[in-house]
FIDONU-947128 format. One record per residue (C-alpha): residue in three letters; x, y, z. Coordinates in steps of 0.5 Angstrom, whole numbers, plus 500, padded with zeros to 3 digits. Example, Ala and Ser with C-alpha at 12.3 -4.5 7.8 and 13.67 -1.06 7.14 Angstrom:
BEGIN
ALA525491516 SER527498514 
***
This chain:
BEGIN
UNK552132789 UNK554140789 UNK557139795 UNK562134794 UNK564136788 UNK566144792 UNK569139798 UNK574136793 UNK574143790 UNK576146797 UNK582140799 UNK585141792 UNK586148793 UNK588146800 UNK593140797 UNK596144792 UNK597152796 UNK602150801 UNK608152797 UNK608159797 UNK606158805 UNK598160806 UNK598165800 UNK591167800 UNK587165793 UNK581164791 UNK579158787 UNK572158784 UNK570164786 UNK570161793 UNK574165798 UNK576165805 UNK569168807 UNK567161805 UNK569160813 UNK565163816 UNK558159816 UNK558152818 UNK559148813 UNK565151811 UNK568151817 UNK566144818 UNK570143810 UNK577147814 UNK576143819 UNK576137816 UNK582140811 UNK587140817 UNK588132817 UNK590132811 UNK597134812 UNK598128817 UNK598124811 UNK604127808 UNK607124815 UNK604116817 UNK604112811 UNK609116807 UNK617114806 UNK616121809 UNK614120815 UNK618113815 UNK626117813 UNK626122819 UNK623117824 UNK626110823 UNK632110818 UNK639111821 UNK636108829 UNK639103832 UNK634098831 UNK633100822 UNK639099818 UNK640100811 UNK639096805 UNK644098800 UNK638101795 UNK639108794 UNK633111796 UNK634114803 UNK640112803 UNK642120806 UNK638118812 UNK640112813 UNK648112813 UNK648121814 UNK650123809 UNK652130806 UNK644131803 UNK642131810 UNK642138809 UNK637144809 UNK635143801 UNK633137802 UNK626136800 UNK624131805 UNK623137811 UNK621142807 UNK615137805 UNK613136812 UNK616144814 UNK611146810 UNK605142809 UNK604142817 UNK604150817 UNK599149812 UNK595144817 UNK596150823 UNK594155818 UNK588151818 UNK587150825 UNK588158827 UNK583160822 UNK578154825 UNK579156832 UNK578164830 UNK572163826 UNK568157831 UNK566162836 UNK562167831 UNK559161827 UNK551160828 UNK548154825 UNK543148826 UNK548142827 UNK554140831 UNK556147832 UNK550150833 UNK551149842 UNK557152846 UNK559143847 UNK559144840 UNK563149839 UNK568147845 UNK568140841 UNK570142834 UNK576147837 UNK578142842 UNK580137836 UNK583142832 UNK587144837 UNK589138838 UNK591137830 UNK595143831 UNK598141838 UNK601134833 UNK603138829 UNK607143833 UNK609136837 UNK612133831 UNK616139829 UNK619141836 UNK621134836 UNK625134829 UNK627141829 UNK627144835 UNK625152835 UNK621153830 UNK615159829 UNK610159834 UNK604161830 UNK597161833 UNK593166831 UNK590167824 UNK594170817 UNK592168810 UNK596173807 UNK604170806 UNK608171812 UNK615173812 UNK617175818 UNK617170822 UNK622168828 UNK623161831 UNK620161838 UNK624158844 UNK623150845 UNK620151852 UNK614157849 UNK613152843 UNK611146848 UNK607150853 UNK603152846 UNK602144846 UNK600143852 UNK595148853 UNK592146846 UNK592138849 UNK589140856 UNK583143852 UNK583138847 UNK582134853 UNK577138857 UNK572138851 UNK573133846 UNK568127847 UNK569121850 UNK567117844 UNK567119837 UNK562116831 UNK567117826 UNK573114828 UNK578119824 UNK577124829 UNK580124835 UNK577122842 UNK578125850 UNK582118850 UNK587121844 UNK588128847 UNK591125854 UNK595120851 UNK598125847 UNK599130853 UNK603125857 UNK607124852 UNK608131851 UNK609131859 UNK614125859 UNK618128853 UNK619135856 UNK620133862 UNK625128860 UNK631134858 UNK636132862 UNK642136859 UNK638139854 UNK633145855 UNK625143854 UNK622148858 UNK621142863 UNK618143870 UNK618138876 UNK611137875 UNK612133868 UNK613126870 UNK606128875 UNK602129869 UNK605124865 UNK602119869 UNK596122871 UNK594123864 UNK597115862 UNK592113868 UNK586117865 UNK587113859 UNK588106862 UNK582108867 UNK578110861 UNK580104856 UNK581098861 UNK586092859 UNK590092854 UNK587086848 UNK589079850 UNK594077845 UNK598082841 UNK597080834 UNK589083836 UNK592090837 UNK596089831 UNK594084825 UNK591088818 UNK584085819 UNK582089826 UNK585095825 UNK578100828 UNK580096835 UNK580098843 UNK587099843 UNK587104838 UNK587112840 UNK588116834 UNK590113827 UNK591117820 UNK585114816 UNK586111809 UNK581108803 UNK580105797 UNK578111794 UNK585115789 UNK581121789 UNK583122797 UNK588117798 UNK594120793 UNK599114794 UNK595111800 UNK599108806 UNK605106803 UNK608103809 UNK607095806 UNK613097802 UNK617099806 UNK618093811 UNK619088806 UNK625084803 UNK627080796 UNK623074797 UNK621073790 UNK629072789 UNK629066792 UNK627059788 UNK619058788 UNK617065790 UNK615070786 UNK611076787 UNK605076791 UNK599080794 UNK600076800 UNK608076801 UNK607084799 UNK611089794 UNK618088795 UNK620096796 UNK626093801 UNK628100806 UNK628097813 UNK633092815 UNK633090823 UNK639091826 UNK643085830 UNK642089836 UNK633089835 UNK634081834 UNK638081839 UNK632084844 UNK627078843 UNK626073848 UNK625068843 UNK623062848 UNK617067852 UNK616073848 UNK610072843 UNK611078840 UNK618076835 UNK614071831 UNK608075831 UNK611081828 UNK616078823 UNK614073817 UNK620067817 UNK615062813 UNK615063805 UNK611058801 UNK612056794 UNK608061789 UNK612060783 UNK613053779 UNK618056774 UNK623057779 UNK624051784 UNK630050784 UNK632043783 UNK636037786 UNK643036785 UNK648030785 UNK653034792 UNK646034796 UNK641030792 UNK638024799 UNK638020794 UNK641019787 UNK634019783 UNK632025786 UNK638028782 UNK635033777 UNK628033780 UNK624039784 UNK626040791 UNK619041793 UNK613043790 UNK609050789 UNK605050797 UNK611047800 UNK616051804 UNK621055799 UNK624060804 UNK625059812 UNK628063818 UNK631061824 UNK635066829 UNK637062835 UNK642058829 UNK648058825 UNK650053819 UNK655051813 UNK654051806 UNK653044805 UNK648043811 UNK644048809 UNK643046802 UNK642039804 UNK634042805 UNK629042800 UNK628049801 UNK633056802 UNK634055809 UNK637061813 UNK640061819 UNK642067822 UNK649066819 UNK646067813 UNK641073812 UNK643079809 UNK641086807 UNK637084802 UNK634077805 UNK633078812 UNK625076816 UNK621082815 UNK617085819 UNK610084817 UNK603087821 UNK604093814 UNK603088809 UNK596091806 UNK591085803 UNK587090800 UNK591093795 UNK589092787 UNK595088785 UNK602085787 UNK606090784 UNK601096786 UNK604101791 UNK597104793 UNK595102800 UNK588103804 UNK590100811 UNK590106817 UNK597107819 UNK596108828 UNK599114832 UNK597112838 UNK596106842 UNK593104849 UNK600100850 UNK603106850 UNK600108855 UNK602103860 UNK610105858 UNK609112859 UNK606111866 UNK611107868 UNK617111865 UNK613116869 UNK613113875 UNK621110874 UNK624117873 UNK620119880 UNK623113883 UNK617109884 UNK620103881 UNK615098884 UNK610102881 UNK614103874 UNK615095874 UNK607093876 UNK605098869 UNK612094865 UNK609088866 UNK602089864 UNK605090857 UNK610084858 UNK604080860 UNK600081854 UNK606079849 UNK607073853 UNK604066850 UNK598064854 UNK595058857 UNK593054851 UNK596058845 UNK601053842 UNK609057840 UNK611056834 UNK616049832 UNK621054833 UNK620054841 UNK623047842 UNK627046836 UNK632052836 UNK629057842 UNK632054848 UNK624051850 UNK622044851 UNK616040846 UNK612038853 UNK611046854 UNK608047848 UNK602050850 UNK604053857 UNK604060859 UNK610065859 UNK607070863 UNK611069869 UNK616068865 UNK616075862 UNK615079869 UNK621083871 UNK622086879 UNK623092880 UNK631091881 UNK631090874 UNK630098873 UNK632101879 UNK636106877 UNK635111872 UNK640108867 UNK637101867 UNK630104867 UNK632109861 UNK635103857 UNK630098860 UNK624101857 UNK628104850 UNK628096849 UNK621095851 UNK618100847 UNK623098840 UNK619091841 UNK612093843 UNK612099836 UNK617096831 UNK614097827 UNK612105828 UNK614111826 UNK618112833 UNK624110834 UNK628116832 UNK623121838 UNK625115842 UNK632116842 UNK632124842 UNK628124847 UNK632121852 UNK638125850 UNK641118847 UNK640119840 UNK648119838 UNK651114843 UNK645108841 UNK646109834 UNK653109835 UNK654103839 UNK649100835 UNK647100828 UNK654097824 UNK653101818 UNK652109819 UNK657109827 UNK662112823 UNK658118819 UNK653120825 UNK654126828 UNK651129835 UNK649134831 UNK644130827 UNK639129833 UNK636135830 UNK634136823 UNK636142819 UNK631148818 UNK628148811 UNK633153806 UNK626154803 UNK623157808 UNK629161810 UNK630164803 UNK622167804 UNK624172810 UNK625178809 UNK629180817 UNK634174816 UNK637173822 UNK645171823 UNK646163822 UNK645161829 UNK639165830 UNK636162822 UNK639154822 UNK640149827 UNK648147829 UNK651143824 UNK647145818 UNK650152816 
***
């Protein structure tokens, strides 16, 4: 019991010191000397994933990844809205970055301290042998290659630390792109030479993680076309090549997408690194909050109220008309297993009932148009009517005429069932970062940019396939009603169908939009779109062309995110604006 209670003890401090940037304090009486044994640089160790819960899961994490894309639209509710529509709060005393800034400098601080000090630790567990030692280095040196990972991505040059300091540091200049992703890729490639195989506690990162976070850092880099990353000719090389480990490890993709994704599967083959939540408050804080994000105002609509299966209605995240757009809807699985279309009558009270303009028949008039159980709310995409047709159905019928920012089909793998209450706002899913049909993806992007447009092809269609209907699996009625298909094909496979030949992306540029397009359909719903999008140097043009509501306010500039003001009011050396800031932010 001592031990769990000095655990708890440590992660307060470790939760609660951030702001003032590593400053060293005792809690307890317990000072860093702490990690210098085993179980205290087992405790630091475990210590350094906790800022990854400020990032999957949060509306932190959500805002700086997917409002204001080009496949996310806002909501008209007025949280977020800065990222969303870009407005003037998108600015360096915004408390968003500063958040994510200063709780992922706290989680390398906690990585430098480890990797300094593992070496020198004697002990009779895990780090008793050399295998051991390597082994914790390689999964702390992977948290802090993530961290740096998201950091570059979000503020370009930022300080490269990585050596230990617990004193608070106020000179600190930010180091080139290209130095910070050569740090991340020397971390990677160790985490990847040590780490195990296989991991008894699923939280911890596994060799299969570190490869794939390396080909993605690979891609990445290697993808600069304008911009200067540091990239080497070689980068596209290692992204495949890390990719095919991968694939080569883990072997095929599960048969049927809702396997990889539905909320009951969650420790699954296909998942190479996830942020772990639990029931427990103590640890949790707030918990996933993810469930609320996707979700839209169903419980407006006669017959439905809130529900713990139809989730909280938080209402942040609309698909843009271009997302929908995207969808195969006759071939491609992915679209109704991804979004809720369907609501079901919870709510008596609220039935709407039948009136004399659309009654079927006159003794129907006054009564309820359906009963609780019956369909109160119902989506279709490949269809459009008027007010009189549609409120001849019993049920609210939305057409795609018909949705709006508040009532639209939601995208629902995030709805969390084992939250204690409909209105409660505490989530215990885990909340994926890594996925093994990325590796698929970024091996082909490899391969395509190399101009191997065969190979490129042959790693799209394994995705392609998997999101296809398979032989037997019946397609939803939509299929045949407003899809294109026909009923006798029901229960036909789609496979050959959703193949592409090479000539599809023989070019840079159909290869480049082709797997931008492939990536929004296979991870709609995580925290990727905007490193999409910035990656391949088409931040400002997509978002533009595609998201009606912010074209007008975006700004080129904006690809990147101000530097924290808090963090520049800290140093003591401030260099000129261009040196301290990003463009546009001063």
């Amino acid at each position: 019991m001592k031990k769990k209670i000095f655990i708890i003890i440590a992660m307060f401090f470790f939760i609660t010191s951030c702001k003032d940037f590593l400053k060293e304090e005792f809690v307890s009486g317990i000072g860093y000397t702490y990690y210098d044994t085993e179980s205290g640089i087992e405790d630091l160790v475990r210590s350094a994933y906790v800022p990854l819960r400020t990032w999957g899961g949060t509306d932190k994490g959500l805002k700086m990844t997917c409002h204001g894309t080009d496949v996310w639209e806002y909501t008209d509710v007025s949280d977020g809205n800065e990222f969303h529509m870009y407005t003037s709060a998108i600015n360096p005393a915004n408390a968003i970055f500063y958040s994510v800034w200063s709780d992922f400098y706290l989680g390398i601080s906690r990585c430098n301290i480890a990797i300094n000090r593992i070496p020198n630790i004697t002990g009779t567990k895990a780090l008793l042998t050399d295998a051991g030692k390597n082994a914790r280095i390689g999964e702390v040196k992977f948290l802090r290659a993530y961290y740096y990972f998201i950091l570059v991505q979000s503020f370009g040059k930022v300080p490269l630390l990585l050596e230990e300091n617990i004193g608070v540091m106020t000179d600190m200049q930010r180091a080139s792109v290209a130095d910070i992703y050569n740090a991340i890729i020397s971390d990677l490639r160790y985490a990847s030479d040590y780490l195990p195989q296989t991991q008894s506690e699923t939280a911890r990162p596994a060799q299969s993680a570190a490869q794939q976070l390396l080909a993605k850092v690979y891609l990445t880099r290697g993808s600069a076309i304008t911009e200067q990353r540091g990239e080497k000719t070689t980068d596209m090389d290692s992204a495949a090549f890390y990719a095919e480990k991968v694939i080569t490890y883990k072997g095929d993709l599960l048969p049927n997408y809702d396997d990889a994704r539905r909320q009951t599967n969650e420790k699954n083959k296909e998942v190479l690194f996830a942020v772990e939540y639990t029931t427990n408050l103590l640890y949790d804080g707030l918990g996933n909050q993810s469930h609320r994000f996707y979700t839209m105002q169903y419980m407006t609509i006669g017959g439905l109220t809130l529900s713990m299966e139809y989730g909280e209605a938080h209402v942040r995240l609309k698909p843009s008309d271009y997302f929908f757009d995207l969808y195969d809807l006759k071939n491609d699985s992915r679209f109704y297993k991804q979004f809720q279309t369907v609501w079901y009558s919870n709510n008596s009270a609220t039935i709407p009932k039948w009136t004399t303009a659309y009654a079927p028949s006159a003794d129907l008039v006054g009564k309820n148009k359906f009963a609780v159980g019956d369909t109160a709310l119902y989506f279709t995409m490949n269809s459009v009517a008027d007010n009189t047709t549609i409120e001849k159905r019993p049920y609210t019928w939305r057409p795609r005429n018909k949705f709006t920012n508040r009532v639209f089909p939601e995208y629902k793998y995030h709805l969390d069932p084992k939250r204690p209450s409909p209105s409660s706002s505490v989530g215990s899913l885990d909340f994926e970062l890594l996925w093994l049909s990325e590796s698929y993806l970024i091996a082909a992007e490899a391969y395509g940019r190399k101009g191997n447009y065969t190979k490129a092809a042959e790693y799209i269609n394994v995705v392609r396939r998997r999101a296809a209907y398979k032989e037997g699996e019946i397609k939803p009625k939509e299929y045949y009603k407003y899809d294109g298909g026909k009923f006798e094909d029901l229960a036909k496979s789609t496979e050959s169908a959703m193949e592409i030949t090479p000539d599809k992306i023989n070019s840079f540029e159909k290869l480049r939009d082709f797997i931008l397009e492939e990536r929004a359909r296979e991870f709609a719903g995580d925290d990727e779109r905007y490193f999409d999008l910035v990656r391949t140097e088409t931040f400002h043009d997509r978002v533009v062309r595609y998201n009606k509501r912010c074209y007008a306010a975006v700004k080129s500039w904006h690809k990147l995110r101000p530097i924290p003001q808090n963090h520049i009011d800290r140093l003591q050396n401030k260099g000129s604006n261009e040196e301290e800031q990003n463009e546009g932010y001063y």
